[in-house]
N, C-alpha and C positions, 0 to 999 in steps of 0.2 A: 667524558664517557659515562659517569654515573648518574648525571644530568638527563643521558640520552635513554640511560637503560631505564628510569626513573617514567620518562615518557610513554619509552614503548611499554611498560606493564600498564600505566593509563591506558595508550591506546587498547592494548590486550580488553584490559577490561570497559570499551565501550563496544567494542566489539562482541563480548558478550552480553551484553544489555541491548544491544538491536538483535542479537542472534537468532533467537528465537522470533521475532515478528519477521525479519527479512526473507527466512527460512521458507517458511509457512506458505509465501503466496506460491512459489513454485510447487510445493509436495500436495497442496489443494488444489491446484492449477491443473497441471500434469507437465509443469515446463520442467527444467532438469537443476534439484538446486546448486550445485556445483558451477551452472553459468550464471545461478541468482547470485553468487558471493562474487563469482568475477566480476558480473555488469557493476557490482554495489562497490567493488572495491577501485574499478577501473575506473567509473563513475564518479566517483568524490576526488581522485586525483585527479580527473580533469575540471572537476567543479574546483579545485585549488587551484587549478593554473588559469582561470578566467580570473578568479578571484582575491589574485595573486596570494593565497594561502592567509585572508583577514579573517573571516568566518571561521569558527569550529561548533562543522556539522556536517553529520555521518549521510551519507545518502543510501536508504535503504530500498527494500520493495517495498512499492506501493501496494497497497489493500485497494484504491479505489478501482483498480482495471481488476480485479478476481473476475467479477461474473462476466465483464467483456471477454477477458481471456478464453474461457471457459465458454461464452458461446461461439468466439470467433474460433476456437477450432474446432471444435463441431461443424461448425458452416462453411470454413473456408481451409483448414488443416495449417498444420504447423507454419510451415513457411511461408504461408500467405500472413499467419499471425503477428512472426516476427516483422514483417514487412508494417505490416499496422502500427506495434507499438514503434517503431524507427519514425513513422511520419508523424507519431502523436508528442513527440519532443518537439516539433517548429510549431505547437503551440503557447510552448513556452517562450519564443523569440518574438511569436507575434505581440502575446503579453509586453516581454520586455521593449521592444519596438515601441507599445501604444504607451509603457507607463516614461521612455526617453523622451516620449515625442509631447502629451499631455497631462505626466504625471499621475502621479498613483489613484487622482483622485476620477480619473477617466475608468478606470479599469472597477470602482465602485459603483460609479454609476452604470454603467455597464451588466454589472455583474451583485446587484444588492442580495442583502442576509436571503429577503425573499426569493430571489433565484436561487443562492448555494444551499442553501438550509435543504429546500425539500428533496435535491438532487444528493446528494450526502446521504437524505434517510433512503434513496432508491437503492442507492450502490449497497447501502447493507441488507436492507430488506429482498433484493431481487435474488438474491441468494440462502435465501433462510430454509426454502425448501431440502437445498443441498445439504446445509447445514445437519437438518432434521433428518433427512436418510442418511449421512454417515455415523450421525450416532446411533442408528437403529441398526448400522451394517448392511446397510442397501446402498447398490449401487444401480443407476437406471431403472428406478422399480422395482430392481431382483435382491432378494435376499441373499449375501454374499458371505457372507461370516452370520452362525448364529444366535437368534434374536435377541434372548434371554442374554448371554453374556454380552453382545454388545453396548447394550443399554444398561447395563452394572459398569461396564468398564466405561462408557464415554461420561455417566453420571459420576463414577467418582473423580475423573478428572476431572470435570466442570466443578464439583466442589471443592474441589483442590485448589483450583484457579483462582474462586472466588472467593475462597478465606484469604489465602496471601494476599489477592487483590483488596478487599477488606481489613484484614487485622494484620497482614505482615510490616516488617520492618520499612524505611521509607527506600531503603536498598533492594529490599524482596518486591516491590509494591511495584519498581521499576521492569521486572522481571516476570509477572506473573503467568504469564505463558508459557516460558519456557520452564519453570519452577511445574505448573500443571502438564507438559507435554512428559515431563523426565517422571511425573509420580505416575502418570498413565502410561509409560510405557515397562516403567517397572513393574508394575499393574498385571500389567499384562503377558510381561515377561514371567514372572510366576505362574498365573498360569496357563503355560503352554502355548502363547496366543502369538508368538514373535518367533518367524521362519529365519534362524542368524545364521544359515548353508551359507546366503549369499555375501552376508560381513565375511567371512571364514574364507570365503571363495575370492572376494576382493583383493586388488594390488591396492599396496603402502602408497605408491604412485601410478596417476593415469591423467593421463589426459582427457578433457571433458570431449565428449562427442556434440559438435557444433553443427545447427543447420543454417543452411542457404535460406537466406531470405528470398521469397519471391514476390515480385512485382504486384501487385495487389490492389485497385485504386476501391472498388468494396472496402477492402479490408481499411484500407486509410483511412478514409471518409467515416467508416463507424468508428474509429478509435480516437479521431481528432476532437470531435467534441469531448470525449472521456477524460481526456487533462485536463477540461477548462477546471475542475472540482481540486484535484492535486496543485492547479499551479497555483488556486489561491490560498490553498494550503499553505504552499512555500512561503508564501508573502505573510501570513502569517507564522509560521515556524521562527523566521529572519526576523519578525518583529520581537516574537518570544527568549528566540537569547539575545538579543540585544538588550532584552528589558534582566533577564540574567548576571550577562556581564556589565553591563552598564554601558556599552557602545552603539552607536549609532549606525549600524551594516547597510542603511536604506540610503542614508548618506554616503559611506564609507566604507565597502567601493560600488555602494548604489544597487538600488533591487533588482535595475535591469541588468545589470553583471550577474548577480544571485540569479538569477530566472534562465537568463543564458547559459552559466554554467549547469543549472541543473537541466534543462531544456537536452542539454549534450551529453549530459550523463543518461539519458531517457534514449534520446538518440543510438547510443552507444550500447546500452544495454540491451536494444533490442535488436540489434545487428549482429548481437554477442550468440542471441539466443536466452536471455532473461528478461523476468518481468521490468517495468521502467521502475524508478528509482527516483526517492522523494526526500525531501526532508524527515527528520524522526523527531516525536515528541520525548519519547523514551530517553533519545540523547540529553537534551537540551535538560530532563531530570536529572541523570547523571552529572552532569556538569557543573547542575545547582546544588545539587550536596557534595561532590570532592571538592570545587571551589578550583576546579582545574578548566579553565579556558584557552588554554595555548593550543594553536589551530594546527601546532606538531603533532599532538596526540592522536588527532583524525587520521592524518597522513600515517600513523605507526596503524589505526583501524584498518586502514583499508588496505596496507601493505599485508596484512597479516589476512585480513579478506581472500585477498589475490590469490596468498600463497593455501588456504585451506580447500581451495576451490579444487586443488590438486592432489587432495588426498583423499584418495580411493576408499577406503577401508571408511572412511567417517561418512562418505556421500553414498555407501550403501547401507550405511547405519541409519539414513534417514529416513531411507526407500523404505525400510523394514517396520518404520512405524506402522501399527495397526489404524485401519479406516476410522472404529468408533474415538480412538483414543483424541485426533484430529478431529472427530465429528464432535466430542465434550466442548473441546475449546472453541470450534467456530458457533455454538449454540450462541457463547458470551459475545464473542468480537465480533457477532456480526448485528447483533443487539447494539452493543455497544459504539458502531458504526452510524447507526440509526439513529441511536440516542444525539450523538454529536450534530447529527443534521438536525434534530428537534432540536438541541441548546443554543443553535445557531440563531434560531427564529425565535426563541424567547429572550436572548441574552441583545438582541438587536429591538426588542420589543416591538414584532411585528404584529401587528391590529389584522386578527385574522376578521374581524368584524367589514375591513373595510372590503367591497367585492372584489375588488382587483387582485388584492394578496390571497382572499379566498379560493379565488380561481387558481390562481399559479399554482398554490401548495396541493389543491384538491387533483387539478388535472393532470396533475405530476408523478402524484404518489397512484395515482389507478391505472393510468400509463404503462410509470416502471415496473411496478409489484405484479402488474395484470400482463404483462410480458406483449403488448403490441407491438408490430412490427408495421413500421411504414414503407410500401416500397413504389419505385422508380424507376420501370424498366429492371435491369437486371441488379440495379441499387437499391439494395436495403439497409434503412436505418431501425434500431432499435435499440432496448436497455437505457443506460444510464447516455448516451450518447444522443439518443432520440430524446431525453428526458432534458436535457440542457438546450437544447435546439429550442424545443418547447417552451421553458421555461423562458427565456432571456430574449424570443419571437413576443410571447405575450407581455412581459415586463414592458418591451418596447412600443409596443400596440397597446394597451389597452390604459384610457385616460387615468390616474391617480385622484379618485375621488370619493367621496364619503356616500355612503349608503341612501342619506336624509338630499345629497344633490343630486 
């Protein structure tokens, strides 16, 4: 019993170390976060049961589907949305499929630094506009809250962020978002700036209000490419605690197990009515400073996941965040997003000299940032989905040769 109670305050607290990132993509999205904790918690217990419970790793919301989300309801409304992200988990099976059938080393070539890198920096950058009017307190061009206090208030949470991000502990360093979401909204809560009628007005319990997915083959089609970026994430995530713990999960019980159970977690989540649901870097830190790897503690996350998904009174505590306070922090993460897709292509020591990589990263980044939209009759691709299409078409076409041939 004291063994078990020992786990579950682990689990407790990895669950607040993905808290604040997993949170975020639904209250920036406009999905509901209360189905973001169910998909993440329902998520990882089925990614345990593929995985027969070897892995300890939390499945949270993805960052990479934000701007998808966010134009696919705009263009096609909620439940055609949800429908999207449902189909964009059998991309992870096709993954797993190709790395059972040819090995991991198929799905590299396939899929090299110079395809993921510039697709990486779209998915942050394609959104930075959004970024910059929530901190200004605009929303759709209109000034919505104002200007002057918004931009005091998103700027001290962005510094907030990025001192703990910066000098805090190697515990605070894990956490820095959510560490700058609580000082901006305290922030703000002094002065005047946080409507808490509706915390006050919420039930202790409720049950989340769930929508129907509907049928959607548009919406599929743009969200499918948008996991190729998250699945090889995963692939590296799995690499990462393993190099943690010391075990071999690629081996044991194999990536294509990892890709499929998360694949189902994606699946599930957006059936749920939340964003899909990834690997965490944030855990895998966790992990490495408690020295706690038993893949129970996950299991005690995401139980606990489940059960907060139902309490009312905290899921209107989230709604009540103010736009700037949220607009501070996406200024960082969505740089910060971008950055990861540059370290990708440096860290792979990609020769932007030679033309062919030139071209990928060039016609990529003007692409996604430049918001084209390609379309097909009554099929439209676009975003980071048209940007991987793109990308991994010319990778495969275009010769690998030096400038001087």
């Amino acid at each position: 019993m004291l063994q078990q109670l020992k786990l579950a305050v682990s689990g407790a607290q990895i669950l607040f170390v993905a808290f604040g990132a997993m949170v975020l993509v639904p209250i920036l999205t406009g999905l509901n976060p209360a189905l973001a904790l169910l998909g993440a918690g329902v998520g990882t217990l089925l990614f345990q049961l593929l995985t027969r419970r070897k892995v300890p790793v939390f499945l949270g919301s993805s960052f990479a589907f934000i701007a998808p989300i966010i134009y696919s309801l705009d263009k096609w409304g909620m439940g055609a949305t949800m429908f999207g992200l449902f189909a964009a988990g059998f991309m992870y099976f096709v993954f797993a499929a190709l790395i059972r059938w040819r090995g991991l080393g198929a799905v590299h070539k396939l899929l090299p630094p110079v395809v993921i890198g510039p697709v990486i920096m779209v998915i942050g950058l394609s959104v930075a506009v959004v970024a910059s009017q929530m901190a200004m307190g605009q929303a759709d061009g209109k000034q919505v809250i104002e200007y002057t206090s918004s931009l005091l208030l998103s700027c001290f949470t962005f510094a907030v962020t990025v001192l703990v991000a910066v000098f805090g502990s190697k515990m605070m360093k894990l956490i820095p978002i959510l560490i700058g979401v609580a000082a901006g909204y305290t922030a703000a809560l002094l002065a005047g700036m946080v409507d808490t009628a509706p915390i006050a007005a919420a039930p202790w319990f409720a049950v989340p209000t769930f929508v129907a997915p509907e049928v959607n083959i548009q919406a599929a089609l743009f969200m499918l490419p948008v996991a190729i970026a998250p699945a090889i994430e995963h692939i590296g995530g799995i690499m990462a605690i393993g190099t943690v713990t010391g075990k071999d999960y690629a081996a044991n019980p194999g990536l294509d197990k990892t890709l499929a159970g998360d694949g189902l977690g994606v699946c599930v989540a957006g059936l749920l009515g939340g964003p899909p649901v990834t690997t965490y870097g944030e855990v895998t830190g966790a992990v490495m400073i408690t020295k706690n790897s038993n893949p129970t503690i996950m299991t005690w996350a995401a139980v606990f996941a489940v059960c907060m998904a139902f309490f009312g009174k905290f899921n209107a505590f989230l709604a009540s965040i103010p736009m700037p306070v949220m607009g501070g922090v996406m200024v960082l993460l969505f740089g910060t997003i971008a950055s990861l897709g540059l370290k990708t292509l440096i860290d792979a020591k990609v020769d932007l000299m030679r033309p062919k990589n030139l071209v990928i990263v060039s016609s990529v980044l003007t692409v996604g940032v430049g918001g084209m939209v390609v379309k097909f009759g009554d099929m439209a691709f676009a975003g980071v989905g048209l940007c991987a299409i793109l990308a991994i078409a010319l990778n495969l076409i275009l010769p690998d040769r030096a400038d001087s041939e």
